[in-house]
C-alpha positions in Angstrom: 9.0 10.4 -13.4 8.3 12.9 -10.9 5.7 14.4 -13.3 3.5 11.1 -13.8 3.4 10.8 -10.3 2.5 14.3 -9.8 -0.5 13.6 -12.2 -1.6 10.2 -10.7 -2.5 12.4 -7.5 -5.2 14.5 -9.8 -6.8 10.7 -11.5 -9.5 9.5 -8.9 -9.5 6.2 -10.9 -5.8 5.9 -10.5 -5.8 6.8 -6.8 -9.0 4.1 -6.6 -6.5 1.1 -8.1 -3.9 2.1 -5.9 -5.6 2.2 -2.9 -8.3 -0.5 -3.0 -6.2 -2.8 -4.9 -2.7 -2.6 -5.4 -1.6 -1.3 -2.2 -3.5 -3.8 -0.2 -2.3 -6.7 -2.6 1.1 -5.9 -1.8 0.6 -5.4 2.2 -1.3 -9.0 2.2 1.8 -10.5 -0.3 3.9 -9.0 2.0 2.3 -9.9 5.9 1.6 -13.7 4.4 5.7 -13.9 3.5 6.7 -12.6 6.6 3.7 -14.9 8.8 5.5 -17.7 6.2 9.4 -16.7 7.3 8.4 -16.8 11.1 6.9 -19.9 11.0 10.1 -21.1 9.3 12.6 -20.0 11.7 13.6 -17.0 10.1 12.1 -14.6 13.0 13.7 -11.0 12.9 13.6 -11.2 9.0 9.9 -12.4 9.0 9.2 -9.8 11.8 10.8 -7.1 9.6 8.8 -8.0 6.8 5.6 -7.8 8.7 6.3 -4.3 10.7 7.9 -2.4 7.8 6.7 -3.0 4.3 3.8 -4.7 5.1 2.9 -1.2 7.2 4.1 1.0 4.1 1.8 -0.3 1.9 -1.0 -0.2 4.2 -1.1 3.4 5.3 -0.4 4.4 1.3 -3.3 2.7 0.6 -5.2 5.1 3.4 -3.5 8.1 1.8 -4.4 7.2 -1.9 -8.4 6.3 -0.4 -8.4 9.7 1.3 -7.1 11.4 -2.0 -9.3 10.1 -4.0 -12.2 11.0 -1.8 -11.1 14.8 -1.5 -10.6 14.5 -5.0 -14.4 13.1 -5.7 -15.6 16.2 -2.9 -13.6 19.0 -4.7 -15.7 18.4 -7.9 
């Protein structure tokens, strides 16, 4: 497992579906459920959802973007 991830970091087209798709999917999926769980009573867990996952997924979409462009640079 380690390996195929060690590869995706060499792919600028897989770094591009990570970061300007995937990644940002997942952090809107993931700020809309916890906006959803606030506005239905369910504060700290909605509040969780929107300061720790959501956040994940955003800045690994900044490192895949970044990766791919030194990636693009280096050749």
């Amino acid at each position: 497992m380690k390996k195929y991830i060690g590869e995706l970091k060499t792919h600028p087209e897989a770094l591009f579906v990570l970061g300007y798709m995937l990644f940002p999917l997942l952090a809107l999926v993931v700020a809309a459920l916890g906006f959803f769980m606030v506005l239905g009573g369910h504060k700290i867990f909605g509040l969780i959802l929107l300061l720790v996952p959501a956040q994940i997924f955003i800045f690994s979409a900044v490192w895949a973007i970044n990766n791919r462009k030194r990636l693009l640079e280096e050749k």
